[in-house]
C-alpha positions in Angstrom: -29.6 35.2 0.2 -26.2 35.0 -1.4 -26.0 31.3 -0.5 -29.5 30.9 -2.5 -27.9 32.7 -5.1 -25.0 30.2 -5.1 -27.1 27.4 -5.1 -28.9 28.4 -8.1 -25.5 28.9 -10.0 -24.4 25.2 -8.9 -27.8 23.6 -10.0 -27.8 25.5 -13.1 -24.5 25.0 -14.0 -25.5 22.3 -16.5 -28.1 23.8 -18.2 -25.8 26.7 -18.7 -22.9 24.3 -20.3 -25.4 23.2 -22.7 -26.2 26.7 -23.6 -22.6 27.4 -24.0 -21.8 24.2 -26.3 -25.3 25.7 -28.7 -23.7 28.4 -28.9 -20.0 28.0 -29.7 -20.0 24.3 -30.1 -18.1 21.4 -27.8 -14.7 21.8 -28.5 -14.2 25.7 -28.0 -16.8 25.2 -24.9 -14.5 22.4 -23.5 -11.4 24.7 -24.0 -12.3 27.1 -21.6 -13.7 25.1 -18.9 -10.9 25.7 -16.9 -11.0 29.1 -16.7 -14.7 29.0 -16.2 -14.2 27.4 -12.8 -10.5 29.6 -12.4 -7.8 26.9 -13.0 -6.4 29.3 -15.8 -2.9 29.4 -16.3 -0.5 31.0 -13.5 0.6 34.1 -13.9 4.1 33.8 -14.0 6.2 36.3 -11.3 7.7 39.1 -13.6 7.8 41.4 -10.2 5.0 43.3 -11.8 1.4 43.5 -10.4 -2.1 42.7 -12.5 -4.5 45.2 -13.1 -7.9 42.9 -14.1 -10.1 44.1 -16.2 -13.8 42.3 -17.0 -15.7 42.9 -20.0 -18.9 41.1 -20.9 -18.5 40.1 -24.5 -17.5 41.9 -28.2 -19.1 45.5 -27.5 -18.1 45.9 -24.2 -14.4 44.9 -25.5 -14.3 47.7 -28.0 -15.6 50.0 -25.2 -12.8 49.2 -23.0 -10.4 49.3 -25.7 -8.9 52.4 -25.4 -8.8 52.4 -21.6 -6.9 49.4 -21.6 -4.2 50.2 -24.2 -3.5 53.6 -22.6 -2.8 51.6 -19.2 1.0 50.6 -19.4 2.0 54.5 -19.9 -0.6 55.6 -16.9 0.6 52.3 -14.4 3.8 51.3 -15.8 4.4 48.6 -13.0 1.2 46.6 -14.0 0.3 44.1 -16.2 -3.0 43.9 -17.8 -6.0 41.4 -16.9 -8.5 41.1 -19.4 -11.6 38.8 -18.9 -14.8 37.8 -20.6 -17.6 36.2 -20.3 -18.2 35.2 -23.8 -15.8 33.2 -26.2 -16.1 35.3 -28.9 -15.5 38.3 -26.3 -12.0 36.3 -25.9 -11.2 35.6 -29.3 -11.4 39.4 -30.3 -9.5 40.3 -27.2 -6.7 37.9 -27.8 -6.9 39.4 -32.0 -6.8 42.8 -30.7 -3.4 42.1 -28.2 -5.3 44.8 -25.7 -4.0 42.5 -22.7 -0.7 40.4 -21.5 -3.5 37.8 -20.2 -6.8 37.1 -21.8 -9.1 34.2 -19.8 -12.7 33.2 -19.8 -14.1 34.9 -16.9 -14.3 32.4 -13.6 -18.6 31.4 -12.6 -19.7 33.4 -9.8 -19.0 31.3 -7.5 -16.6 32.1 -4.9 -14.4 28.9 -4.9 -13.9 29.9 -8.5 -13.1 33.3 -7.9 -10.7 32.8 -5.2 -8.9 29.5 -7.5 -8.4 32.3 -9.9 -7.0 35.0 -7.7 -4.4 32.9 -6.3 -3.4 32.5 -9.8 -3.5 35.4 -11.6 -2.7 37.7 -8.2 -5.0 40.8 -9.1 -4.4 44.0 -7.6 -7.6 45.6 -8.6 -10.4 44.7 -10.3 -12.0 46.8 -12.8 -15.3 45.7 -14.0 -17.2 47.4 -17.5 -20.6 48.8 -17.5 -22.8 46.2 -15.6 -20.9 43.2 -14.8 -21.9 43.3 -11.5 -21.3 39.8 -9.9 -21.9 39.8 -6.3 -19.7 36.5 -5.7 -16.8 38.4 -7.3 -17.0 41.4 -5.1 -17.5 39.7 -2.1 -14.5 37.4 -2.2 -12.2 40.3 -3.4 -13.2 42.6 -0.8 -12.6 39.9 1.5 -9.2 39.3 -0.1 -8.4 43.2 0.2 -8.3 43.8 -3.6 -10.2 46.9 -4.4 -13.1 46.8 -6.8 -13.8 49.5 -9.0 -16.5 50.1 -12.1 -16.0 52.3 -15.4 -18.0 53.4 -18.1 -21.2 51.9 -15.3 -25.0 51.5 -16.8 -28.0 50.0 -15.5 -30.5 49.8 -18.5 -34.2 50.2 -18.0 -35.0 46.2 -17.8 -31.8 45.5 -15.1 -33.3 48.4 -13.0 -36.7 46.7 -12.2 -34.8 43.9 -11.5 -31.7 45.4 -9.4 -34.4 47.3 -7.5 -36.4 44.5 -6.8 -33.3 43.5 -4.4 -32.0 46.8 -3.7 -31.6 45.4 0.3 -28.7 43.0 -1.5 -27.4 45.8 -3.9 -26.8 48.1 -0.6 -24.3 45.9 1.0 -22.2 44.9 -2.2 -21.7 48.4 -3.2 -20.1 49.1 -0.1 -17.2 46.9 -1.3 -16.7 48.9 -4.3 -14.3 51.8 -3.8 -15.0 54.2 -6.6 -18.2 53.4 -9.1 -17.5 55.4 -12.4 -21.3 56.1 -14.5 -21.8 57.4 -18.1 -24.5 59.9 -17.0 -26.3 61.6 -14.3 -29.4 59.4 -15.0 -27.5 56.5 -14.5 -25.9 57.6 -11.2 -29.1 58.4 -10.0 -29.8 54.9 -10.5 -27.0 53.6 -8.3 -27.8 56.0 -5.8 -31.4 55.0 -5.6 -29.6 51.1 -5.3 -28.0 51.8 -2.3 -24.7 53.4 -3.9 -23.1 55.5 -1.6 -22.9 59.3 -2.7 -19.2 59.1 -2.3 -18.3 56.6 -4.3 -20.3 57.9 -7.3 -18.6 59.3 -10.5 -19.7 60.5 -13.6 -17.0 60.2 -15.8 -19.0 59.8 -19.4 -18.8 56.6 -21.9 -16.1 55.4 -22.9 -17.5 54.2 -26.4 -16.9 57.7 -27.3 -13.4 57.2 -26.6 -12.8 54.5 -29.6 -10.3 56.3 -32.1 -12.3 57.5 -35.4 -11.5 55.3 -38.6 -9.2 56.1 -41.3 -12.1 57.7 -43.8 -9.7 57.1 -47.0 -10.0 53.2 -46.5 -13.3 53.3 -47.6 -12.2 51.7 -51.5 -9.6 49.8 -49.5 -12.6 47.5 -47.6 -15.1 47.9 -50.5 -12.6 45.7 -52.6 -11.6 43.6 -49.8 -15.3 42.5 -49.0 -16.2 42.2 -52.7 -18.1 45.0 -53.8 -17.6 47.7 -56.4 -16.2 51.0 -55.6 -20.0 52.4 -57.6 -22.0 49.9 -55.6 -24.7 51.3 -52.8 -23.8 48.9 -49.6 -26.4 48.5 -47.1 -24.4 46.9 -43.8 -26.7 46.0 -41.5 -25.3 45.1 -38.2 -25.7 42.8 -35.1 -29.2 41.9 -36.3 -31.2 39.7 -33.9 -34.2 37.0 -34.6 -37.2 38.1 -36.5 -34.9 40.9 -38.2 -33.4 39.6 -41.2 -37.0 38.5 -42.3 -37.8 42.2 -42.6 -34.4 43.2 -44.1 -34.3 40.6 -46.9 -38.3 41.7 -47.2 -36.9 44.9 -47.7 -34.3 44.4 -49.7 -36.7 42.1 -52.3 -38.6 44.9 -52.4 -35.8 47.7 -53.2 -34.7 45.3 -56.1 -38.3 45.4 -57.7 -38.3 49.1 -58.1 -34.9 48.9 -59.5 -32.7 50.4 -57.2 -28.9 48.5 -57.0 -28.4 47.5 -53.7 -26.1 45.3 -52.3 -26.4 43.9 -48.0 -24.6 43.1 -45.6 -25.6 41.0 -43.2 -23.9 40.8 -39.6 -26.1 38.9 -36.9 -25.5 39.2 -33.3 -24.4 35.8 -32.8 -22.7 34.3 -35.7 -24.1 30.8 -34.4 -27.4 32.0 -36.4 -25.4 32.1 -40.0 -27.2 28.8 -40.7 -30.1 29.9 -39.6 -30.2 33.2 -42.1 -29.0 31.3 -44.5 -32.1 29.4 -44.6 -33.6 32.4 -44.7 -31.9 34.0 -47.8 -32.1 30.6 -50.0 -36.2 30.7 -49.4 -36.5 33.9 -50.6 -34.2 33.1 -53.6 -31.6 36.0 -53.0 -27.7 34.8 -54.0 -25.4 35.3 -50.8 -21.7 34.6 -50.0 -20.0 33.9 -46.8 -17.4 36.5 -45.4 -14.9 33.5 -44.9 -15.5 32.3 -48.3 -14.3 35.8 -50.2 -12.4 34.8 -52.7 -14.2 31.5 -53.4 -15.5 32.1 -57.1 -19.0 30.9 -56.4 -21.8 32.1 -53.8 -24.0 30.8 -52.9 -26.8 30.3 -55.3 -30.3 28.9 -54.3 -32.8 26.8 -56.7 -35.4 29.7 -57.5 -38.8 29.6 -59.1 -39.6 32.1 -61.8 -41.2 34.8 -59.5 -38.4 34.4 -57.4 -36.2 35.1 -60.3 -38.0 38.2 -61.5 -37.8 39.5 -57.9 -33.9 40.0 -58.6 -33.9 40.9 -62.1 -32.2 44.2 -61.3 -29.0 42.7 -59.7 -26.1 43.1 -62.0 -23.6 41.4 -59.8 -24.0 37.2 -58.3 -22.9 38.4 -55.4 -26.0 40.0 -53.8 -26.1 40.0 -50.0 -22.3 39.3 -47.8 -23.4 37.1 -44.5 -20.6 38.2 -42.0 -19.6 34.8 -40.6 -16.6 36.3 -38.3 -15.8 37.6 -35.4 -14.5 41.1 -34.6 -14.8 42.4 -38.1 -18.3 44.8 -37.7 -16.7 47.6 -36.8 -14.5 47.8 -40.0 -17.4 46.3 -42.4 -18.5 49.5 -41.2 -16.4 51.6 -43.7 -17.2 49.5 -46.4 -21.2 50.7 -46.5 -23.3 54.0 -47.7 -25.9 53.8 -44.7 -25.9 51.4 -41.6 -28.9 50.0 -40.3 -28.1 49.4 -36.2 -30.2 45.6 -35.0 -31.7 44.8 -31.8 -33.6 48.0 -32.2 -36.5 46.7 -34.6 -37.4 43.6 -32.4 -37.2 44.2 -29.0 -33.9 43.1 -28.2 -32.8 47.1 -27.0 -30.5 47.9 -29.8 -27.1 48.0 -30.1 -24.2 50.9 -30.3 -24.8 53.5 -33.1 -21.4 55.1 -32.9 -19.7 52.1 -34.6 -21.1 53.1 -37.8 -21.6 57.0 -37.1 -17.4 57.0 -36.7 -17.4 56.0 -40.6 -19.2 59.1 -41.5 -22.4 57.4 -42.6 -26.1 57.9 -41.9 -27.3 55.7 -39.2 -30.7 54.1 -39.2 -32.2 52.5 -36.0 -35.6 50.7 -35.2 -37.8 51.8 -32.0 -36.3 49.8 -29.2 -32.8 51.5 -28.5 -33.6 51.6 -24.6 -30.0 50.5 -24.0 -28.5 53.3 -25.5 -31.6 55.6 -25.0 -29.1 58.9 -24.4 -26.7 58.3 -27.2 -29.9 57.5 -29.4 -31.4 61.1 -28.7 -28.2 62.7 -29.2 -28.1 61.2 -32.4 -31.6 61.9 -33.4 -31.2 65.0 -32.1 -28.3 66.4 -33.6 -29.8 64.9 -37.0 -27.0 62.3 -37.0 -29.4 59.3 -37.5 -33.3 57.9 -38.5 -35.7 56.1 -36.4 -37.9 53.6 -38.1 -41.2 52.3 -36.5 -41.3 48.8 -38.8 -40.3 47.3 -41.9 -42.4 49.5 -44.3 -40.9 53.0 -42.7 -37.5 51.0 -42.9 -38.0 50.3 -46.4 -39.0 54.1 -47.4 -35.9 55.3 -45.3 -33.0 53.4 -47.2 -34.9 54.4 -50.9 -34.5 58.0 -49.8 -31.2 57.4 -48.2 -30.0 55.3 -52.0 -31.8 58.4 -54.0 -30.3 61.3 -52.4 -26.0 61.1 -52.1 -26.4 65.1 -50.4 -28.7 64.0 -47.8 -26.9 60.6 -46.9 -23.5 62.8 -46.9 -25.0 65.4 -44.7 -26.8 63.0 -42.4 -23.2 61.1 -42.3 -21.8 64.3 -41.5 -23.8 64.8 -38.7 -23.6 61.3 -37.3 -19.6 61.7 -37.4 -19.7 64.7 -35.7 -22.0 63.4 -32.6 -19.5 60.6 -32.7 -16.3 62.9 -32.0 -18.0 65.5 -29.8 -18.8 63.1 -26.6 -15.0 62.2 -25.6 -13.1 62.8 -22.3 -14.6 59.4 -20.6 -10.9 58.3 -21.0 -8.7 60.0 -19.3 -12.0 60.6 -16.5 -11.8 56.5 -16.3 -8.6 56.8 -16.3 -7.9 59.2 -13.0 -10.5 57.1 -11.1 -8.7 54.1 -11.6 -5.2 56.0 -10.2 -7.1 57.3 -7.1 -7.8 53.7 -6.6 -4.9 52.9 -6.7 -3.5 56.1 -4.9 -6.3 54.8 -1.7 -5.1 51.1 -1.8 -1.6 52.2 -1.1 
């Protein structure tokens, strides 16, 4: 089976290039071929050993954030490994400084995975939530580097699939030697994979773990990302397709009953800025790039009358900010009066509420959160955050949110509270990863 499975990866491999140059364009998908197949740079001989540590792509970055700046004082002989799988994954690493050595992460293949561990000389391997890449764990068991897992998830969509081959799972999680979960729920997932009992710990998630925001920045980033310190900011982030449609609907529609709003839009991928730009110039609303703050024109589309009177109520040019970075969500964050969480109103499985819950600010979320199902019920429960069904409830929820400062505040309260109250996966991740270490001695 794991030949198939390497066979697949080899006679894919091209389609998957051409996915990668769509999405981050030729030259930065030329740039890290290397690494791709493991022919990244040598890691020079400092007499120090390499703790690596994979995470998928942005979110799963920031998750690992904290675990991976608090490793020089826990494992002061190491360095530290950090890999991704996406580009922009390695572009915010390398920004953040989280890691002496920051690579693409080597194709599951395991010529690619050995090419790299001859360079880089890993003594363990830490892999993030569900980078679970059987290629990988083969070849380092084989090599006698351990293979541990922190902050582990299986989402609701992986698990039909996972089980589907549980008879594979069985044997590759023998290789691991400690498998760190967020939840019960979750280990019980592993467990019913093939995970052995032993191996299982439920050490909580490490999103929890990200330090909370300086609050008194807040007129600090509304000035630095153009708005007024009076202006109601909307942020909606990591939107996917089909979503902006409804927000700029929305948003239309807030103007014509005269409330001042101003948007931010931050996609998912920021290869789809052209796309909802298109977007924003049919409907006729005015929009500026986040690279092109401090250019004294935004852009301003040709508009019919009716489009025209659809704005009338906007006192500013500048009326929605399209985030065209990378990295920078999580402090446009501070900048906003509400947050509205994508992913969740298509079915995409939403994205991380704490991000804007840390800045103290009412969260809202569409139906499909089923990759964060727990911290979404936490949220709802402890009246930290709103669920919307569709646009129209979305809509109603962000004119009550704009009309009534005490509820946003408390609701805010709430959400920043949720947001402090679940910590500890840290220093749990933490000790795991020493009695790996501990073992492999």
């Amino acid at each position: 089976m794991i030949h198939i499975y390497s066979f697949l990866i080899i006679l894919l491999w091209p389609l998957v290039f051409l996915v990668f140059v769509w999405r981050y364009g030729l030259r930065r998908t030329l740039k890290g071929l290397r690494d791709r197949f493991g022919l990244c740079k040598k890691r020079p001989n400092r007499g120090k050993g390499l703790i690596w540590v994979h995470a998928a792509s942005v979110g799963e970055v920031r998750a690992v954030e904290p675990f991976l700046r608090a490793l020089p004082k826990k494992l002061a002989g190491y360095e530290r490994g950090l890999t991704t799988t996406s580009v922009s994954g390695k572009e915010l690493a390398e920004k953040m400084g989280v890691a002496e050595h920051v690579n693409l992460a080597p194709l599951d293949l395991c010529f690619c995975v050995r090419w790299f561990v001859r360079r880089m000389r890993p003594d363990v391997l830490v892999l993030v939530e569900t980078e679970l890449w059987p290629n990988w764990i083969r070849t380092l068991h084989h090599s006698h580097v351990p293979v541990c897992l922190v902050n582990g998830r299986i989402s609701d969509q992986a698990y039909g699939s996972y089980a589907f081959l549980r008879f594979l799972w069985t044997s590759f999680f023998s290789c691991f030697s400690l498998i760190g979960v967020q939840s019960p729920g979750y280990a019980s997932r592993f467990r019913a994979l093939g995970a052995d009992e032993r191996l299982l710990r439920v050490t909580g998630n490490l999103k929890y773990d990200v330090p909370l925001p300086d609050l008194s920045r807040k007129q600090d980033l509304l000035k630095m990302y153009g708005f007024d310190s009076s202006d109601t900011v909307w942020v909606c982030g990591s939107t996917r397709d089909g979503e902006e449609d409804i927000i700029s609907d929305v948003f239309l529609s807030l103007c014509q009953k005269g409330l001042p709003l101003k948007v931010v839009l931050a996609p998912r991928h920021i290869d789809r800025v052209p796309e909802i730009s298109q977007i924003l110039n049919q409907k006729g609303i005015s929009f500026r790039l986040r690279s092109q703050i401090g250019f004294p024109q935004a852009h301003e589309p040709e508009m019919s009358f009716n489009q025209k009177s659809k704005i009338k109520n906007q006192k500013s040019i500048i009326s929605v900010l399209l985030l065209d970075t990378v990295g920078e969500l999580a402090e446009v964050y501070g900048a906003g009066s509400f947050a509205f969480v994508g992913g969740s109103l298509k079915d995409y499985g939403g994205q991380n509420p704490l991000e804007p819950a840390r800045w103290k600010i009412p969260v809202i979320f569409g139906p499909y959160m089923q990759n964060f199902k727990e911290m979404a019920q936490l949220f709802l429960d402890k009246q930290g955050a709103v669920q919307v069904t569709d646009g129209r409830a979305l809509e109603e929820a962000v004119f009550l949110l704009a009309q009534n400062p005490d509820q946003c505040a408390s609701l805010g309260e709430s959400a920043k509270t949720v947001a402090a109250s679940q910590q500890g996966a840290l220093e749990s991740s933490l000790k795991l990863l020493e009695e790996v270490m501990e073992n492999k001695t």
